[in-house]
N, C-alpha and C positions, 0 to 999 in steps of 0.2 A: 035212451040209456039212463036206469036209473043212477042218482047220485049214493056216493058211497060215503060224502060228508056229512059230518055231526051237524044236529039241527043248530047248534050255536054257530059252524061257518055261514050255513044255507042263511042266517039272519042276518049274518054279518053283508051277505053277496048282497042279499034283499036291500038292504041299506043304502050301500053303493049303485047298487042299478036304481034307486028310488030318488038317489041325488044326482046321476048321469041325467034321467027324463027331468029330475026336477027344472034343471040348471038347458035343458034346449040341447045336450051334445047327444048328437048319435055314437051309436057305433064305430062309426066307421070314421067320425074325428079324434076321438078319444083315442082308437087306435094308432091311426097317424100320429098324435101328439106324445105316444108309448113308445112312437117305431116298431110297431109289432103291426102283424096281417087281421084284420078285422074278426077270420075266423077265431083268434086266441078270444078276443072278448066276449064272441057268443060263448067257446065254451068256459069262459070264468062266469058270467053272468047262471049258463047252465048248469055250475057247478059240476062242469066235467072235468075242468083245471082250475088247479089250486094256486092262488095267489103267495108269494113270499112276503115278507115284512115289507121291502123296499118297495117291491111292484104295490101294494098297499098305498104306504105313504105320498109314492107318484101318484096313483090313481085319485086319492083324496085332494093332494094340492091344484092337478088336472080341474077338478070339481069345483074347486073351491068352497072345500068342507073341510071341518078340522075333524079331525080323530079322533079329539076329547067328543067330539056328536057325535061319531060313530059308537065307539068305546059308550058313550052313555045309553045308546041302545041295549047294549048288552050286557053291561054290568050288572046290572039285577039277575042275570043268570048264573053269576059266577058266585062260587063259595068265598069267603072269605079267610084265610087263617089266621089263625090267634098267635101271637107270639109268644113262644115257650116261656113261663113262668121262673123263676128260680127257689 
């Protein structure tokens, strides 16, 4: 099933699944430790369910990765806006 997420989530998941394998946790602990069914993680990993802010932050503290290192992966993708002049 292809994904219907912007390539900046797909980098954001990328991240996350690249700190689960870094860090030794499967699947299927990570899920335990969510209280969720393992299958939810494949499909956040596959980008066929979309994570919230909260399930985010659980997932990074799970990891033990800060946000500000996720967030630095992708920052360089985002625009930045200028504050309206007077």
């Amino acid at each position: 099933m292809p994904s219907f997420f912007t390539n900046d989530y797909q980098t954001l998941i990328g991240h996350l699944v690249e700190a689960r394998k870094k860090s030794g946790i499967t699947q299927m602990q990570l899920a335990q430790a969510m209280r969720i069914e393992q299958t939810l993680v494949s499909r956040i990993e596959r980008c066929e369910r979309r994570i919230d802010a909260v399930e985010f932050l659980h997932i990074c503290a799970l990891l033990g990765v800060s946000t500000d290192e996720i967030y630095g992966h992708l920052k360089p993708r985002f625009a930045v806006l200028q504050p309206a002049t007077k």
